[in-house]
C-alpha positions in Angstrom: 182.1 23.7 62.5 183.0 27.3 61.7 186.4 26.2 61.6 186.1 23.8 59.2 183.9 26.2 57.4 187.0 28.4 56.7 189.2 25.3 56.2 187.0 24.7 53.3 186.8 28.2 51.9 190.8 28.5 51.9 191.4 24.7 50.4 188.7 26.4 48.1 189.9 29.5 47.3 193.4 28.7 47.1 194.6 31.5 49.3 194.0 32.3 53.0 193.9 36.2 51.9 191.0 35.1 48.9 189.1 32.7 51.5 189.1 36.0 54.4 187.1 37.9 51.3 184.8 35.5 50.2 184.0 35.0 54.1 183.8 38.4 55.2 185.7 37.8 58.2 189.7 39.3 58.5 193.2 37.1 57.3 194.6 37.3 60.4 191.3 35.3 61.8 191.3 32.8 59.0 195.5 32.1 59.8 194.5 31.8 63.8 191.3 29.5 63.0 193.0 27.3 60.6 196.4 27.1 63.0 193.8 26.3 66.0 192.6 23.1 63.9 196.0 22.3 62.9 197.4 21.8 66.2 193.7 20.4 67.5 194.7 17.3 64.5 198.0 17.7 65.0 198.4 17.6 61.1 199.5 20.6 58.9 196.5 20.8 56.5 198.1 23.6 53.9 201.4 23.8 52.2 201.8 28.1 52.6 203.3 29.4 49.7 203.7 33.2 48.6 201.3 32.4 45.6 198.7 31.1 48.1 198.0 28.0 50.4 197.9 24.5 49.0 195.9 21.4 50.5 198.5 18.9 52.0 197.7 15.2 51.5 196.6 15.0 54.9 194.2 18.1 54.5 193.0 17.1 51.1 192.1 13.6 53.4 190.3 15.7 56.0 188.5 18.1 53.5 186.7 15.5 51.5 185.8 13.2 54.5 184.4 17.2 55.6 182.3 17.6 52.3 181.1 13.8 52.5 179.9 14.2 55.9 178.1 17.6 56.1 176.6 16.4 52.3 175.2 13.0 54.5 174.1 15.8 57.2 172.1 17.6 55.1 170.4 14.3 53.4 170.2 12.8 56.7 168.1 16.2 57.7 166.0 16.6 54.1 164.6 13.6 54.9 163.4 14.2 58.4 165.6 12.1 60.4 167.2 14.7 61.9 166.8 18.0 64.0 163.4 19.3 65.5 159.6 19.0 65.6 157.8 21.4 67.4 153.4 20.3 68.3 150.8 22.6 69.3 148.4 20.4 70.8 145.1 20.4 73.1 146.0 18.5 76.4 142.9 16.3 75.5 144.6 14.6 72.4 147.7 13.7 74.0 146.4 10.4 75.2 145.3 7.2 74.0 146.5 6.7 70.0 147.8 10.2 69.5 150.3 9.2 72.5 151.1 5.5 70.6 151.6 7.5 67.0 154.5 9.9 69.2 156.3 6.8 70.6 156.4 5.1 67.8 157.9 8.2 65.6 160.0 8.6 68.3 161.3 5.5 68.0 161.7 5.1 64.3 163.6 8.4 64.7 165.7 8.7 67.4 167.5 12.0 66.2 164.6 14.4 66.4 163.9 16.0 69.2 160.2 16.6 69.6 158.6 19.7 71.9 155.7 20.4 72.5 153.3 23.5 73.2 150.4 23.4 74.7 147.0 24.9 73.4 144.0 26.2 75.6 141.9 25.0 73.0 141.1 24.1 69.0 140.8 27.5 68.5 143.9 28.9 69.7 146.4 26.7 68.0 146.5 29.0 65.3 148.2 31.3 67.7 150.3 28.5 68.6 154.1 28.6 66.8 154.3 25.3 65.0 157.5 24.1 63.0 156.7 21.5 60.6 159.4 18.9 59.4 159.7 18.7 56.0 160.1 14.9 54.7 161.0 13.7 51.2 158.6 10.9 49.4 158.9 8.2 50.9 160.5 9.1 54.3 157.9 8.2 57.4 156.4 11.3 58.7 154.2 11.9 61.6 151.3 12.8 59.5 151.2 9.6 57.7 151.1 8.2 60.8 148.6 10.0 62.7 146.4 9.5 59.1 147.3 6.0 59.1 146.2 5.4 63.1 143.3 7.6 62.4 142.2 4.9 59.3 142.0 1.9 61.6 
């Protein structure tokens, strides 16, 4: 990913020496990253020029399909179907419809990855560390499911 990272900031920037700046990181790492993805396509992705590097076709090509999929990524994640939810729970409420509520989030979204922690009691899950997935309106969450279990 980092390499693609700085493919993007030089196809950006125009210049490897620019895109070294703007990433804090030295030229002569930017020339060996971007050579290491060249031969890893086996493309050249920059026509290098004294005034700076230009995007060939074929790394114009790879650069948007780059953008488009780390922009799907990062819908894909704002909407909670993606990445990691962490529970604090009492071993007590991990049966019965608190246990049907997980498998069925779990299969509706097969890309989180659910842990859990466990709590000696009610009381102590406020000293438990709990990471809360952030869904958009509309996107199934857990908590609409444990509310809507809890309803019937």
């Amino acid at each position: 990913m980092r390499d693609i990272q700085i493919m993007l900031g030089v196809a950006e920037a125009g210049s490897f020496r620019r895109a070294a700046k703007c990433l804090n990181i030295g030229q002569s790492a930017v020339t060996r990253r971007i050579q290491k993805l060249e031969e890893a396509l086996g493309v050249s992705l920059f026509e290098r020029r004294t005034t700076g590097a230009r995007l060939t076709y074929a790394g114009w090509s790879f650069a948007q399909r780059a953008r488009s999929l780390a922009i799907d990524a990062a819908h894909t994640a704002g909407r909670g179907r993606n990445g990691r939810l962490k529970i604090g729970l009492i071993a007590s409420l991990s049966y019965g419809a608190f246990r049907e509520v997980l498998l069925a989030y779990k299969s509706s979204h097969p890309q989180v990855e659910l842990t859990f922690r466990a709590a000696a009691g009610f009381f102590s899950l406020h000293r438990v560390q709990v990471s809360q997935a952030t869904t958009r309106a509309g996107a199934p969450s857990l908590a609409s499911n444990l509310r809507g279990r809890a309803a019937n």
